[in-house]
C-alpha positions as CSV (number, residue, x, y, z in Angstrom):
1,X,0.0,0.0,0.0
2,X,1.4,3.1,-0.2
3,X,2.1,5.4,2.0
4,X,1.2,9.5,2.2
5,X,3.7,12.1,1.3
6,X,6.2,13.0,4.6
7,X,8.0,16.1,4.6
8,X,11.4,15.7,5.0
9,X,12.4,19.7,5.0
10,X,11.1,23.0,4.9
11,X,13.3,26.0,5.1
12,X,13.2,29.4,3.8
13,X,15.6,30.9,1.5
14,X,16.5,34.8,1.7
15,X,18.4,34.6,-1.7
16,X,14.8,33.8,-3.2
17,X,12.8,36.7,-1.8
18,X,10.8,36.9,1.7
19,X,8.1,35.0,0.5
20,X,9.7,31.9,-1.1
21,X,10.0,29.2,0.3
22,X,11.2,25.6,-0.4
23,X,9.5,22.3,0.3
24,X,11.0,19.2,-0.3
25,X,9.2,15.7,0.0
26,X,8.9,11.7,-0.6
27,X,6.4,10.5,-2.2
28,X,5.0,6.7,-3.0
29,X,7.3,4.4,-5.0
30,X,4.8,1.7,-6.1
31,X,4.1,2.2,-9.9
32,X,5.9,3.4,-12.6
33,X,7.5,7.2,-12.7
34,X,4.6,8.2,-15.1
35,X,1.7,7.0,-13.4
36,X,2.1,9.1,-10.9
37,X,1.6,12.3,-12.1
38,X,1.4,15.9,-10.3
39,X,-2.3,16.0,-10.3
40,X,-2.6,13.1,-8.5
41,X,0.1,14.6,-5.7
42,X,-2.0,17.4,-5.6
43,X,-4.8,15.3,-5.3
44,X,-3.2,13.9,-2.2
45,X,-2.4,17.4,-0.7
46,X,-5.6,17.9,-0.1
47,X,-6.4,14.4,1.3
48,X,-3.6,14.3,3.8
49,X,-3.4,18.0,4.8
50,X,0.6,18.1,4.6
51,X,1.2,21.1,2.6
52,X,-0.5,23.7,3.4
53,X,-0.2,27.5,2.5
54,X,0.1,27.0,-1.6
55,X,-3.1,26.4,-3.5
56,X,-3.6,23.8,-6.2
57,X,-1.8,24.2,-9.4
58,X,-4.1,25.1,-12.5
59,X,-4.6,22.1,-14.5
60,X,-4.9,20.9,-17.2
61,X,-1.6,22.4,-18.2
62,X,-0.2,23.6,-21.7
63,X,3.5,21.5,-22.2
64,X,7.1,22.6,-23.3
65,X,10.1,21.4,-24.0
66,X,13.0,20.9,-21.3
67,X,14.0,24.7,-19.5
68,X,11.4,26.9,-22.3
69,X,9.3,27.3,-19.5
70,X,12.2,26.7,-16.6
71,X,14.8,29.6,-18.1
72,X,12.6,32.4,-16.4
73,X,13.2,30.7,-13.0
74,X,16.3,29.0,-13.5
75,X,18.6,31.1,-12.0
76,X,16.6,31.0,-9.0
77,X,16.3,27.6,-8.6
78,X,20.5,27.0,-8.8
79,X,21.0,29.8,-5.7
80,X,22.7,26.9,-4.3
81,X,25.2,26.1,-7.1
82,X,28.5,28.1,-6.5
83,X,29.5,29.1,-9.9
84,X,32.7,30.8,-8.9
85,X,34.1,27.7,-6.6
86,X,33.1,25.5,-9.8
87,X,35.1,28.2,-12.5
88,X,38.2,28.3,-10.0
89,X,37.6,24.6,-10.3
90,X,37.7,24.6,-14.3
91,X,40.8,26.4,-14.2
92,X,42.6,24.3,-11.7
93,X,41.8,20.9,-14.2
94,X,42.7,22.9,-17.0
95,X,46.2,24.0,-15.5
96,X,46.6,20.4,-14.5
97,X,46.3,19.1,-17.8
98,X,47.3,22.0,-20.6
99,X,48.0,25.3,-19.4
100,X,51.3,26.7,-17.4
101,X,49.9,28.2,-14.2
102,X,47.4,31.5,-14.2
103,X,47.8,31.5,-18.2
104,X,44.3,32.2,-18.7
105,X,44.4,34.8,-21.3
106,X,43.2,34.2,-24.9
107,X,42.4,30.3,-23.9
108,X,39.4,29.5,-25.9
109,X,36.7,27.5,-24.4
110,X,33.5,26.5,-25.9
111,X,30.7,25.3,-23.2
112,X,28.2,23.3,-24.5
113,X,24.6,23.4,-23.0
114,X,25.5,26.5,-21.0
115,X,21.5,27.0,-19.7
116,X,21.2,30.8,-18.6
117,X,25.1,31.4,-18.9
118,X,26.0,31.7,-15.5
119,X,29.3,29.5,-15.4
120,X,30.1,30.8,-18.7
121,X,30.0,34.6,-17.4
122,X,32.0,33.3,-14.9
123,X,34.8,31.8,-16.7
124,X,34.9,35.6,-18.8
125,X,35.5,36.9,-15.8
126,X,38.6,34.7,-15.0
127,X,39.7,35.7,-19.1
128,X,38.8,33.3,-20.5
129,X,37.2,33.5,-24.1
130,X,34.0,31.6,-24.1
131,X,31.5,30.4,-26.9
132,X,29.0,29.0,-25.2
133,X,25.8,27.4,-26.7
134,X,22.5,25.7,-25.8
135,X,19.0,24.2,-27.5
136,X,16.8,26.6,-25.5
137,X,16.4,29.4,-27.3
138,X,15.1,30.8,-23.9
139,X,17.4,29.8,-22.1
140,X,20.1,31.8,-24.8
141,X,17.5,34.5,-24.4
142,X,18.7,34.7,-20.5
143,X,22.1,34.5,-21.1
144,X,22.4,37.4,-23.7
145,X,20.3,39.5,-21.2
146,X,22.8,39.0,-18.2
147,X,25.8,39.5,-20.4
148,X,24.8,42.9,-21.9
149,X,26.7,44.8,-19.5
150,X,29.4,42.4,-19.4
151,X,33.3,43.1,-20.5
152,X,34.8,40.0,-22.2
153,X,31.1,39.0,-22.7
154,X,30.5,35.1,-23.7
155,X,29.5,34.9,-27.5
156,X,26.1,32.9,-27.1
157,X,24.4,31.3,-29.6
158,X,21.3,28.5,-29.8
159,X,22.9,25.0,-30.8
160,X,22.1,21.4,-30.3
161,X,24.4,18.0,-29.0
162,X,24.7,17.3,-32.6
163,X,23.8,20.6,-34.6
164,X,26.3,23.5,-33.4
165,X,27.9,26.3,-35.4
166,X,30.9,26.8,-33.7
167,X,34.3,28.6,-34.4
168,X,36.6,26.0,-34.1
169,X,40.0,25.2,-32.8
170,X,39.2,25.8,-29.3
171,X,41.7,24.9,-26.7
172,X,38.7,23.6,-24.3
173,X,35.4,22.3,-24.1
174,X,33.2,22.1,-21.1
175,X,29.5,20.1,-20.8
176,X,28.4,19.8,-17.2
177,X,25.6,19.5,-14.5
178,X,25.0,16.6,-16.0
179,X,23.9,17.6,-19.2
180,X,25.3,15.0,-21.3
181,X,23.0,12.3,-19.2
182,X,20.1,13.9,-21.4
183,X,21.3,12.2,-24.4
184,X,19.6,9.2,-24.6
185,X,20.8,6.5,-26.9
186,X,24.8,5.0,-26.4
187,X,25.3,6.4,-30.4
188,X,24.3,10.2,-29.3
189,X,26.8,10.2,-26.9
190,X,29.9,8.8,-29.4
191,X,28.5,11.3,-31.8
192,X,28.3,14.6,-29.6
193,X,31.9,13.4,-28.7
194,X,33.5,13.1,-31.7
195,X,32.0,16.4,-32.7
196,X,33.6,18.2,-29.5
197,X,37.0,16.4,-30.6
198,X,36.4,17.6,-34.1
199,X,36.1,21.5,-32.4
200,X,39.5,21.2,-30.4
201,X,42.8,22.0,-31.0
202,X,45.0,18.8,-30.9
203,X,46.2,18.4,-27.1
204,X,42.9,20.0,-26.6
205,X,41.0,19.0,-23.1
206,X,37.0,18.4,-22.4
207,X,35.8,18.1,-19.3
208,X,32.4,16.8,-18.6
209,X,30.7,15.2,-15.8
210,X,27.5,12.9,-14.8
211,X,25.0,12.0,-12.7
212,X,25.8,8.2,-11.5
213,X,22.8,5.5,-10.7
214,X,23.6,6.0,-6.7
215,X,22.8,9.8,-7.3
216,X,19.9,9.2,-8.7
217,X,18.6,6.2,-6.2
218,X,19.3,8.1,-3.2
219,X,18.3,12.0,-4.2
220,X,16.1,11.7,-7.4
221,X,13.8,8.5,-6.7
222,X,10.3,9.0,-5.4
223,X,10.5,12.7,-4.8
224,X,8.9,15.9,-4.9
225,X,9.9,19.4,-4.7
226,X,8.2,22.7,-4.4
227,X,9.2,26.0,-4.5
228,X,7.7,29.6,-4.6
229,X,9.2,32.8,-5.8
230,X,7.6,35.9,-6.9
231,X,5.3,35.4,-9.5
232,X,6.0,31.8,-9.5
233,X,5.8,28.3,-8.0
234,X,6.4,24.9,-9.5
235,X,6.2,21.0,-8.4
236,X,9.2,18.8,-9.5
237,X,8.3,14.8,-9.6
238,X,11.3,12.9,-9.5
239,X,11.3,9.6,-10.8
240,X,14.4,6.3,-11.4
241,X,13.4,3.9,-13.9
242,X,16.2,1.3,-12.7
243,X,15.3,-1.4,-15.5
244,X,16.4,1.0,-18.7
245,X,18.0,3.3,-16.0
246,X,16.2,6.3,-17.3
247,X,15.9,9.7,-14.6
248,X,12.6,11.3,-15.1
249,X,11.4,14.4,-13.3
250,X,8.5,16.0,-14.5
251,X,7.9,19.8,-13.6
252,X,4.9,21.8,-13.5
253,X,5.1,25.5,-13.4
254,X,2.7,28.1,-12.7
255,X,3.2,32.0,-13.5
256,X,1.3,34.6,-12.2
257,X,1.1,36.0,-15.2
258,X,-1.0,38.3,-16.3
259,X,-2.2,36.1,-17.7
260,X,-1.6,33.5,-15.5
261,X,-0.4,29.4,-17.0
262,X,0.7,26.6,-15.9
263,X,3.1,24.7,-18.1
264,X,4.4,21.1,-18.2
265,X,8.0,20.2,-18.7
266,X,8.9,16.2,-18.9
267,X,12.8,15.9,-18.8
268,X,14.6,12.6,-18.9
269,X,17.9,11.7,-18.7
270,X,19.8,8.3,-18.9
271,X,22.0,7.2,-16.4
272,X,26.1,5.6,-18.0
273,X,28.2,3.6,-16.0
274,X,31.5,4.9,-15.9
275,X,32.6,1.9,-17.9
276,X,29.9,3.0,-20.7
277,X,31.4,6.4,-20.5
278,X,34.9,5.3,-20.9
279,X,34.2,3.3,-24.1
280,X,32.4,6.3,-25.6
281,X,35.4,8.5,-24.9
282,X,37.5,5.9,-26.5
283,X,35.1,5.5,-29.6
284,X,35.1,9.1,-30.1
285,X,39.2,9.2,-30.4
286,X,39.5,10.8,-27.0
287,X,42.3,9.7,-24.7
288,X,40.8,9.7,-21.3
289,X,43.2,11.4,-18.6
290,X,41.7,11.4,-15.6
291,X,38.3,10.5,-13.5
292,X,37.6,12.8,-10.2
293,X,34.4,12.0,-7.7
294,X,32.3,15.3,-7.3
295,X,34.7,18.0,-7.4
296,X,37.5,16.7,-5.6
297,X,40.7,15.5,-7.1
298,X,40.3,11.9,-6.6
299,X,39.3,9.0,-8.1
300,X,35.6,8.4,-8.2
301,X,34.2,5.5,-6.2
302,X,31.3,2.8,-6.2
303,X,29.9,6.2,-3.6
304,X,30.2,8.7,-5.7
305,X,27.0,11.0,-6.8
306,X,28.8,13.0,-9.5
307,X,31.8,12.4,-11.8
308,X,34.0,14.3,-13.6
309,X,35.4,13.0,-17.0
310,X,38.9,15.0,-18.3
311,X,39.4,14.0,-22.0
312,X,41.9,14.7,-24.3
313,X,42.2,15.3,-28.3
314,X,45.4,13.2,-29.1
315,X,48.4,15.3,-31.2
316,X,48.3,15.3,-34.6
């Protein structure tokens, strides 16, 4: 049978405004991840009583694709991500593997999937010089509105895993948070590879990381989220599908407006063993150079919830 939605935190967030606040539950892991759907949560809400002090979402709800209807909020929902410790981060794998110590200037990097171009502005700001693309066109949209003002500003431009218009050689490529895991089929991933390698300069590095199976067991696995900002809230679902390991979470977001809507985002990723990963790298004529767990310089382990893949374009 299962069991009622328990709230496992609560806690308010000044970064997001005096009003917002964050919720964070479990919810029942019989049945598949797409049976169980937001309106039924919300249907649940309202039987057990746990949530109070949000009313129900409008449904039903128009749908869009992955971070169209997210880009407005995204920034706000990553107040926890550390941008600058993750750029200093960058560097320090970068120096590591190519570059003499705090020779920063004129390296070219090109980030792929950059979302809102946070990380991307940040790497600027360090020197670097940074083409940075992804296949939201809102999320772009973001991006070239934070970066107006900026010095060194990121060229940004809309581009897909396997249809970008870059301006090759580049001395470094960068794919992270686990955006290659939304590629969902093993020949994707040995394609967008060998399409990065094709963009570097021989000797060139990319560094790219991923979700692992224990990340998504433990944290993304019969879960829901809320959150509420101003002029917003949304539900996150969070679903593992162990048997074609495939991460669902399914988001529902309502603006204020006017006029007020409520839009639908499915997103799913697939989860690679590190083995898988390895062979891809070696399909794509990458050398593999080193493996770190989270972002710590050591090696990954059967523990680890994120890894870091350094990759390297061999020398002509």
């Amino acid at each position: 049978m299962a069991k009622s939605p328990s709230t496992i935190r609560l806690s308010a967030d000044l970064k997001l405004g005096v009003n917002d606040h964050y919720i964070s539950e479990t919810v029942p892991n019989e049945g598949n991840a797409t049976g169980m759907t937001i309106s039924s949560i919300e249907s649940e809400d309202k039987q057990s009583g746990e949530i109070t002090g949000s009313s129900p979402l409008l449904l039903p709800s128009s749908r869009a694709e992955p971070y169209d209807a997210l880009a407005m909020i995204y920034d706000r929902m990553m107040t926890h991500v550390d941008y600058g410790h993750w750029s200093r981060f960058i560097i320090e794998l970068l120096m590591r593997h190519r570059l003499p110590e705090g020779d920063t200037a004129q390296l070219r990097v090109l980030e792929a999937a950059c979302g809102t171009g946070t990380l991307a502005l940040s790497l600027a700001g360090l020197a670097l010089k940074v083409d940075a693309f992804d296949r939201s066109a809102a999320m772009i949209k973001e991006a070239l509105r934070k970066s107006e003002t900026t010095q060194n500003a990121p060229h940004f431009f809309v581009g897909t895993f396997d249809n970008f218009q870059a301006n090759p050689p580049y001395d470094a490529a960068i794919c992270l948070y686990d955006s290659i895991n939304y590629l969902l089929e093993a020949k994707q991933v040995t394609r967008f590879l060998r399409q990065i390698a094709g963009a570097l300069k021989p000797g060139g590095i990319f560094l790219f990381d991923i979700c692992t199976e224990l990340n998504s067991i433990l944290h993304f696995n019969g879960r829901r989220e809320r959150e509420e900002g101003p002029g917003y809230r949304y539900q996150r679902v969070m679903r593992y599908k162990h048997a074609n390991r495939i991460q669902e979470n399914i988001f529902e977001i309502v603006y204020a407006g006017p006029p007020r809507r409520t839009i639908t985002e499915h997103h799913r990723q697939k989860i690679y063993s590190l083995d898988e990963m390895r062979g891809f790298i070696a399909s794509a004529g990458l050398t593999l150079v080193e493996e770190l767990d989270g972002y710590e310089i050591k090696r990954p382990t059967s523990r680890s919830l994120r890894v870091h893949f350094v990759a390297r374009k061999p020398l002509e």
